[in-house]
C-alpha positions in Angstrom: 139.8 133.0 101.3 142.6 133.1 98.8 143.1 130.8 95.7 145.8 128.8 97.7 143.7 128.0 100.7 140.5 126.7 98.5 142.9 124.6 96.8 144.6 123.6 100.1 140.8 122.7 101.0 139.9 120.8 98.2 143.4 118.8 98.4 142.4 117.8 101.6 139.1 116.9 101.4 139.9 114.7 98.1 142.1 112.6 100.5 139.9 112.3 102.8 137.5 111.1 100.0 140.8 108.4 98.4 141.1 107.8 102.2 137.5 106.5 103.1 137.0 104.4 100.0 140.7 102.5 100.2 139.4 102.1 104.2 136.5 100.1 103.1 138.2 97.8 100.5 138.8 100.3 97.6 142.1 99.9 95.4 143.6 103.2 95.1 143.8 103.6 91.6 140.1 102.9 91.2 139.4 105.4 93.0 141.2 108.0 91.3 140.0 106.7 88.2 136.7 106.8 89.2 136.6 110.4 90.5 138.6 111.4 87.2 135.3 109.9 85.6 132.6 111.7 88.0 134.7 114.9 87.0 134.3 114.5 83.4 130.3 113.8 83.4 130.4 116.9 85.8 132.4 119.1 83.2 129.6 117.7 80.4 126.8 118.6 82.5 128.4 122.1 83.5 128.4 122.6 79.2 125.1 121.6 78.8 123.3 123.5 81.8 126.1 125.7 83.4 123.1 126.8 86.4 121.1 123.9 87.0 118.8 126.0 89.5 117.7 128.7 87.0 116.2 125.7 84.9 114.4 124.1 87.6 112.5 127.8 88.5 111.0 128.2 85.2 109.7 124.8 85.1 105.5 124.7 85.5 104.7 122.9 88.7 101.6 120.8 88.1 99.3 120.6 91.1 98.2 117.1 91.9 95.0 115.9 90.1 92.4 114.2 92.4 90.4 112.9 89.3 90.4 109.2 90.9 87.3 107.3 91.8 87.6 107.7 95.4 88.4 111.7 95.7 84.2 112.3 95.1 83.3 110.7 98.6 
């Protein structure tokens, strides 16, 4: 895949995105506006934790406590 044909891609699905919402009652300009928003908390998130996944691995997973009246019988 070549830079033009991801960006050929992505142009087409974002109007298929524009396209769905205006279908169900969505003014055009909202959604733009809307999606120019989503990209901006996206772009935030990206500078606070650029891989999301690596964080979640070194977490501790807890194994669920049966200390509750009911577990003994």
């Amino acid at each position: 895949m070549t830079m033009n044909d991801w960006r050929a891609d992505l142009r087409l699905e974002l109007e298929k995105l524009v396209d769905a919402a205006v279908v169900v009652g969505a003014r055009q300009q909202d959604v733009y506006a809307a999606i120019l928003d989503e990209i901006g908390q996206l772009r935030l998130a990206y500078e606070r934790d650029p891989d999301p996944a690596d964080s979640v691995s070194e977490q501790v997973i807890e194994e669920p406590s049966n200390n509750w009246p009911a577990a003994d019988e």
